[in-house]
C-alpha positions in Angstrom: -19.6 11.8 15.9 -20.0 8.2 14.4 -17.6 6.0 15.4 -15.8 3.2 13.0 -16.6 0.2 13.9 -13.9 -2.2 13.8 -12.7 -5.9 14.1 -8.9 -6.9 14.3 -8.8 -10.7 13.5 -5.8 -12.3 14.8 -4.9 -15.5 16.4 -1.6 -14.0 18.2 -3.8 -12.8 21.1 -0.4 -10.1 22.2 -1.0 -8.6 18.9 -4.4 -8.5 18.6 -5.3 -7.2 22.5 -2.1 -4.0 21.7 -3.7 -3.1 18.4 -7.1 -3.1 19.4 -5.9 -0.7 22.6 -3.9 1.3 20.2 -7.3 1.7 17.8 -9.8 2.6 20.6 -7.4 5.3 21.9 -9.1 7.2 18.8 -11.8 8.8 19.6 -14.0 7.7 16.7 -12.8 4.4 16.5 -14.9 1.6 18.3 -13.1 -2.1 18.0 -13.7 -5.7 19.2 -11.5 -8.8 17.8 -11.8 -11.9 17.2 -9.2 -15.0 17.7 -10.1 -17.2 14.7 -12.0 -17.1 11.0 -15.2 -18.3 12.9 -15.3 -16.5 15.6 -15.3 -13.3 13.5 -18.0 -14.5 10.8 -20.1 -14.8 14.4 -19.3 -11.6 15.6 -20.3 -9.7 12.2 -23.8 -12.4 12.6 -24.4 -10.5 15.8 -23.6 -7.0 15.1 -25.6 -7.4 12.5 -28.6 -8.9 14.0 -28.2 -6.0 16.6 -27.7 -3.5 14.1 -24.7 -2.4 15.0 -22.6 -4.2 12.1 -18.5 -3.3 11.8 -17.3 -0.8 9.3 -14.2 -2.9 8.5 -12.3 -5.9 9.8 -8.2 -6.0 9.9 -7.6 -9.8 9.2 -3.6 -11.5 9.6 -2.7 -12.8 6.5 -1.2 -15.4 8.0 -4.9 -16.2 9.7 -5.0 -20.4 11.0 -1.7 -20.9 9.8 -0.7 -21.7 13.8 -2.8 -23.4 15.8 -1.6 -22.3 19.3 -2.0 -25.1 22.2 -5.8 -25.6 23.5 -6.6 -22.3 20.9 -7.4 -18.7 22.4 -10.1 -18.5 24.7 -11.6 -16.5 27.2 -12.3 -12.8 26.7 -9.9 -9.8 26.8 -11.0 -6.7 27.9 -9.8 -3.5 26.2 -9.8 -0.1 27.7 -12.4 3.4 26.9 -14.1 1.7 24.3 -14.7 -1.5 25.1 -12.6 -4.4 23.0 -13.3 -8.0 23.6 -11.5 -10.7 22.3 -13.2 -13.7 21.0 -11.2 -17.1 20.9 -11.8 -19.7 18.5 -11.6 -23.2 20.2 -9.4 -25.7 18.9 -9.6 -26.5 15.5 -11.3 -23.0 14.6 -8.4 -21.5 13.4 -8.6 -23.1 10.2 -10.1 -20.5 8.0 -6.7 -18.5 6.4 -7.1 -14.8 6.2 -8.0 -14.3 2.4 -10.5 -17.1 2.6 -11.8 -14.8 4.9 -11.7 -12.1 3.1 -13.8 -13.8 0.5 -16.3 -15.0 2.8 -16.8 -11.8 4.6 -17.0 -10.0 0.8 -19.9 -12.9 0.1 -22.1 -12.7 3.8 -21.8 -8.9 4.1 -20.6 -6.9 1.2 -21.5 -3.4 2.8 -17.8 -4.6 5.2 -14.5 -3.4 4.0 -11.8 -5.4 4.7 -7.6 -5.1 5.5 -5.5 -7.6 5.3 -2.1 -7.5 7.7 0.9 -8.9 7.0 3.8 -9.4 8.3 5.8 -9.5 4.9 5.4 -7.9 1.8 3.9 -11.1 -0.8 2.5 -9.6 -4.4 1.2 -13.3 -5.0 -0.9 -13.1 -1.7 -2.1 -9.2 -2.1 -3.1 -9.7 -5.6 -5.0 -12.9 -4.3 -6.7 -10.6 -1.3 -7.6 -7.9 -3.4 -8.6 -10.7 -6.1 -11.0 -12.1 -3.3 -12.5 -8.5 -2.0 -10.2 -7.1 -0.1 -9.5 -3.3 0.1 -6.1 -2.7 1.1 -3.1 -5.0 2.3 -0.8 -3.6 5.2 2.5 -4.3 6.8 1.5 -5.5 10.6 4.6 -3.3 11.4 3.2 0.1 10.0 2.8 3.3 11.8 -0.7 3.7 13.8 -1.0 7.0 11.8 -0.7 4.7 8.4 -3.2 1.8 9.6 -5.7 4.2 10.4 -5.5 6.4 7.1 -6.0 3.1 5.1 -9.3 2.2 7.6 -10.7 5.8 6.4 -9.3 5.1 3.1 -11.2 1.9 2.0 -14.3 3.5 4.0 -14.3 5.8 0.8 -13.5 3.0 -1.6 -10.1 3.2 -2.0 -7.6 0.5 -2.4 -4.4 0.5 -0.4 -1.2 -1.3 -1.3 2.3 -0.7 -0.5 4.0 1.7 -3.3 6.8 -1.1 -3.4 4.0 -3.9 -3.9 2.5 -1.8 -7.0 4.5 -3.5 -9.5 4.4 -6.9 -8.3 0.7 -7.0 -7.3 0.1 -5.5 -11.2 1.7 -8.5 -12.8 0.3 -10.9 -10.6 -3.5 -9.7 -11.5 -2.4 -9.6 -15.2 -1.0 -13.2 -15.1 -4.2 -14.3 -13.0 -6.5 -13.1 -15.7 -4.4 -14.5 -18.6 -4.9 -17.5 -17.0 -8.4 -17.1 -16.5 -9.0 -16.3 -20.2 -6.9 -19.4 -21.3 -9.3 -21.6 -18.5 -12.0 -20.1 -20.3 -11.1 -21.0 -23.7 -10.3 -24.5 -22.8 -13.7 -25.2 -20.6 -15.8 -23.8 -24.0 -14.1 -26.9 -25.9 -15.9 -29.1 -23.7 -19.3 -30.6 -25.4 -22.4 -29.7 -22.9 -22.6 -33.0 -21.8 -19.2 -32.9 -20.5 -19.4 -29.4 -19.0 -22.5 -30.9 -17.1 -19.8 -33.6 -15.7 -17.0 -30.9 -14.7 -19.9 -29.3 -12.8 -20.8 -32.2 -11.3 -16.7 -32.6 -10.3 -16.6 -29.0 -8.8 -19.4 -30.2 -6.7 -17.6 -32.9 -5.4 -19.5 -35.6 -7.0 -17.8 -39.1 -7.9 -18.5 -41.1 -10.8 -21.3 -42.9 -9.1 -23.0 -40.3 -8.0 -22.7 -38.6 -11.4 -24.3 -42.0 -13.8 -27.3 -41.8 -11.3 -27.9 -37.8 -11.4 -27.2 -37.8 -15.3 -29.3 -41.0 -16.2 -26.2 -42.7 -17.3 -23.8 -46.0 -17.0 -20.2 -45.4 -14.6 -18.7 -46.5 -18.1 -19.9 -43.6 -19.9 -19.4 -41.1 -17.1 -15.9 -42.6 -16.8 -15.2 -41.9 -20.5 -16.7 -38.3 -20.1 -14.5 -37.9 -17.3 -11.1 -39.0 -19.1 -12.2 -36.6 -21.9 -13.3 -33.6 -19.7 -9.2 -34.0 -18.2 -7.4 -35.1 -21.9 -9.5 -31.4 -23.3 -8.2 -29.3 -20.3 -5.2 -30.6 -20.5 -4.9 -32.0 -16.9 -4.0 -35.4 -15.8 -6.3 -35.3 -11.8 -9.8 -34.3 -11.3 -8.8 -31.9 -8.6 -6.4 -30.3 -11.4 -9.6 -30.2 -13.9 -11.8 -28.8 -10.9 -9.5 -25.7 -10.0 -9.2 -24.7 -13.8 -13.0 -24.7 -13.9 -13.3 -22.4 -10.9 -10.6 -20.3 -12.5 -13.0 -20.0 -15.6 -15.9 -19.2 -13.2 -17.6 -22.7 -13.8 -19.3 -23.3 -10.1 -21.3 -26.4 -9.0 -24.3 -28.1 -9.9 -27.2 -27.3 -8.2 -27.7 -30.3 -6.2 -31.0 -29.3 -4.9 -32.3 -29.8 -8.4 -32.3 -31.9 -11.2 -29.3 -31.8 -14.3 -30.7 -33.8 -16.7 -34.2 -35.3 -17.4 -33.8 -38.8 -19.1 -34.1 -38.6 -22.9 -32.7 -35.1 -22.6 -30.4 -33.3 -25.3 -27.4 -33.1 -24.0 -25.1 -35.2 -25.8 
């Protein structure tokens, strides 16, 4: 029989040692956790490198959002089928659970991922679905439940709540109405100034901007101040999260934009 591979990733270590326990009672259900965002992306390195990669992780929703004193550490020890606990040291806990999701969805696709939470939030499913994941579950749910969703997104299903439904539907319908109107206002830009709001989702500041663009601060400046007056935002952080809602992502800084005498304009 092929066992399920799992990872709970919790920084409440109570919670996380009694659900892995309750997991490995099943007899095709292997599981290991993980204390912090970090300490899980290493785990799912090593599996992987052994070849023995997880099938899905269970992540807390609420993931970083308490740092407990000197972090979790040390291992815990779970019973028949082994579950070890992996602590983040301090500071580690700073990746929240859906970023998670996202990066898990981004380094190894082929893992399916649950979010737990301790409250039902439609704004913060529709966001976890949004960023890969495949179901969202109430941390106080029946074993029976947890373990049909696990099977479930192992066959591509999603998993909500039937009382989320409505709320996660007009979250995702508002998210991409927002995306659309991003969309429409980053294709006013000129190409010169979508080459600048590239440059700002990079992280780049003005300085660095006139010397990878062949131009003066002045004129970056001014491309700046028109790149915020067309999107209708009044901060360059504002400007740089409407981009990434539009699907605008960095500029390659490993390469050049612009050669001088170029055509964008």
């Amino acid at each position: 029989m092929a066992r399920i591979r799992v990872l709970v990733v919790d920084d409440h270590r109570i919670f996380a040692e009694s659900l892995a326990a309750a997991l490995a009672a099943e007899q095709d259900v292997e599981v290991s956790a993980a204390g912090s965002g970090p300490a899980a992306l290493r785990a799912l390195e090593r599996a992987a490198a052994e070849g023995r990669r997880f099938d899905v992780l269970l992540i807390d929703a609420d993931l970083g959002t308490v740092v407990q004193d000197g972090g979790v550490s040390g291992q815990l020890r779970g019973p028949a089928h082994g579950s070890v606990h992996e602590g983040g040291g301090p500071g580690e806990g700073a990746v929240d659970g859906i970023s998670l999701v996202a990066g898990v969805r981004s380094a190894h696709p082929a893992v399916r991922t649950v979010v737990l939470a301790e409250r039902d939030d439609p704004r913060r499913a529709a966001a976890a679905l949004q960023a890969g994941a495949g179901g969202w579950v109430a941390k106080d749910c029946s074993l029976s439940r947890l373990l049909a969703v696990i099977r479930g997104v192992l066959r591509d299903e999603t998993h909500l709540p039937p009382a989320l439904l409505t709320g996660v539907l007009r979250e995702l319908t508002a998210a991409r109405k927002h995306r659309t109107e991003s969309e429409r206002l980053v294709e006013s830009l000129t190409p010169r100034e979508r080459e600048v709001l590239r440059c700002m989702v990079a992280g780049l500041g003005r300085k660095a901007v006139a010397e990878r663009l062949y131009l003066s601060p002045h004129t970056v400046r001014t491309h700046m101040q028109n790149v915020l007056g067309k999107l209708g935002v009044h901060s360059t952080l504002a400007a740089v999260a409407l981009a990434r809602r539009a699907g605008v992502g960095p500029v390659d800084l490993t390469g050049s934009v612009v050669e001088r005498g170029g055509q964008l304009a």
